[in-house]
N, C-alpha and C positions, 0 to 999 in steps of 0.2 A: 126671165131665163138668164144662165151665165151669156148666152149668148149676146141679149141683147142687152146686158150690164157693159159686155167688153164693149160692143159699141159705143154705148153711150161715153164711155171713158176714152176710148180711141175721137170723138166725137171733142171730147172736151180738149183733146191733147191738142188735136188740132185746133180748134179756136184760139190756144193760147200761143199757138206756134203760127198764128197768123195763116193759115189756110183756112178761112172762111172765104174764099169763093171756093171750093171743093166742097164745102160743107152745103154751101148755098143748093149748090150744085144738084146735089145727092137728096137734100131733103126736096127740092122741086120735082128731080124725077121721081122721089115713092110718092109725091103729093099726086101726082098726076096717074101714076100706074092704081093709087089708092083710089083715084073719082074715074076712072077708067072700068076697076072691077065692082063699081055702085059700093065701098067702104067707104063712106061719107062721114061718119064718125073720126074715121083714122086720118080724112085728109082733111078735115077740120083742127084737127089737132098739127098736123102738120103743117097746117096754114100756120096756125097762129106760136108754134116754133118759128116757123122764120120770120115771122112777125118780130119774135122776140128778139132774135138772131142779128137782125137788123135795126134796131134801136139798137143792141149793143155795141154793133159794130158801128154808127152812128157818134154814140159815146165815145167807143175806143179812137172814131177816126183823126181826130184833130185833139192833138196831146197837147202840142206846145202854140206857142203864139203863130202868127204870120210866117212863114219862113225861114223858121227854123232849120240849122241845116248842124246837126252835131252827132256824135256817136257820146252814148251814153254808158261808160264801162264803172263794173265794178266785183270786187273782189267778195271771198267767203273761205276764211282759210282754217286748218287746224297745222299743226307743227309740221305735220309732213306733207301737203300737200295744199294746193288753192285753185278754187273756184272760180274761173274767169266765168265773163257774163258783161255783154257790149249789146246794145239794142242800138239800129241805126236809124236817126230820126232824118228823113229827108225831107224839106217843105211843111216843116211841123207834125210828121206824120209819123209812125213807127211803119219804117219798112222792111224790116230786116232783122232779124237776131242772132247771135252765134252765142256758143260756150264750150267751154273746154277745161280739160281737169288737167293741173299742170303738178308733178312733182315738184317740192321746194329741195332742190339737193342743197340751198345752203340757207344759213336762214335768214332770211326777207322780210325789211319792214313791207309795210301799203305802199311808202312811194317808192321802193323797189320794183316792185311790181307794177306801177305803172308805168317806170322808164323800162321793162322787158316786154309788156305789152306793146308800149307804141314804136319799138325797135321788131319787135317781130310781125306786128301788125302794121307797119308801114314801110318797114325796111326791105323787103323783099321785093325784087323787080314787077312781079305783078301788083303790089298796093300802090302802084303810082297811080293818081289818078282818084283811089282813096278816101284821101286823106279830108276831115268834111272843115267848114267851116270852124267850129267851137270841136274843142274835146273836152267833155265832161270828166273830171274822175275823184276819188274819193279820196284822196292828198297828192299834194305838188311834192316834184323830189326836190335834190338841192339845186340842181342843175335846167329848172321848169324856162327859166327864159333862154338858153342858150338850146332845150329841149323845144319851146316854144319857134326857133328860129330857124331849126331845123325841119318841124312838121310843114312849116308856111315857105321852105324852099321845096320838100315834094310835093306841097300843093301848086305854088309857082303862085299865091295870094297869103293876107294873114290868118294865122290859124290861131285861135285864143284858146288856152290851157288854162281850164279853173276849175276850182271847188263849188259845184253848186251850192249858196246858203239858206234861198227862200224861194215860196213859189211852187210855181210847174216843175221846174229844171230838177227841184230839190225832193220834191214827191216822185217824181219818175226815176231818180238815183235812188230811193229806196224802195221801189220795184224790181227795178236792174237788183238790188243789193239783196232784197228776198229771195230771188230766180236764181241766184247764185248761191245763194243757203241752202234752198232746194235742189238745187242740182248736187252738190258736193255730198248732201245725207246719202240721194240716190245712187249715185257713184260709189261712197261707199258702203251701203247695203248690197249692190248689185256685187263689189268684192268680195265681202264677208260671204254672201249666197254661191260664190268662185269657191273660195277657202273650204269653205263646207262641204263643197261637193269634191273636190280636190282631193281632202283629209278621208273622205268616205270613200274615194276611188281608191285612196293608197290603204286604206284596212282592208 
């Protein structure tokens, strides 16, 4: 049914958006309300969802090496507009994600954009505190050690500014850097579906 399609896809968002204990959650209680009204079939099957659920997040859980402690940003842009996209990796783990659609009012290389991320994402009186070990990002500006020198004074320790080249670091900056692709189409289809409806209000 549509119904239970939206689910499933409300289901997947989450997983990706790192709410699987909600998911966990929600599939134990119909496991149990399902062996509770004798549907044995359905919480069989429910078992063996979280079953899955759980190896995945298993997999998902331990990205990078030992204690890793970095934010991993990266960009997805067209002329007018770019795609942030930052996963925070605390203790080797993805704990966190943000993204945001940023107008470009002037035009911006990549390392533009990451000396306006880490001024807006650590310059503000609340990102004290922050700021992680490593910053991951997808080019150095001109100014990356004096940029560098900066981060590792709001941290009050050093903070390393690099291009991931191999590896974990380097597969997980083109995750961050897909998720950013994706989010920028969806941003703007969700406009264009604006427009449409917009231009139909004014006929």
């Amino acid at each position: 049914s549509a119904d239970e399609h939206r689910d499933i896809v409300n289901d997947f968002c989450d997983f990706l958006a790192g709410h699987t204990d909600l998911m966990m959650r929600r599939l134990e209680r119909e496991m149990t309300k399902a062996s509770n009204e004798l549907e044995f079939e359905r919480a069989a099957r429910l078992r063996d969802d979280l079953g899955a659920l759980r190896r995945a997040m298993e997999k998902q859980a331990v990205v990078l090496g030992d204690g890793t402690d970095a934010d991993v940003v990266a960009f997805a842009e067209d002329p007018l507009e770019a795609a942030v996209q930052v996963f925070h990796v605390r203790d080797g783990r993805v704990r966190g994600q943000r993204g945001w659609v940023v107008d470009k009012v002037e035009d911006l290389t990549t390392a533009d954009l990451v000396h306006h991320f880490c001024s807006q994402m650590y310059g503000g009186s609340e990102g004290e505190g922050d700021v992680p070990r490593e910053l991951l990002v997808p080019a150095l500006p001109d100014d990356a050690p004096a940029l560098a020198d900066w981060l590792s004074e709001r941290r009050g320790s050093r903070v390393s500014l690099r291009v991931p080249q191999r590896g974990d670091k380097r597969s997980l900056m083109e995750t961050v850097t897909r998720n950013a692709g994706e989010s920028l189409q969806r941003h703007k289809l969700r406009r264009a579906g604006d427009l449409t409806t917009r231009s139909k209000a004014l006929d």
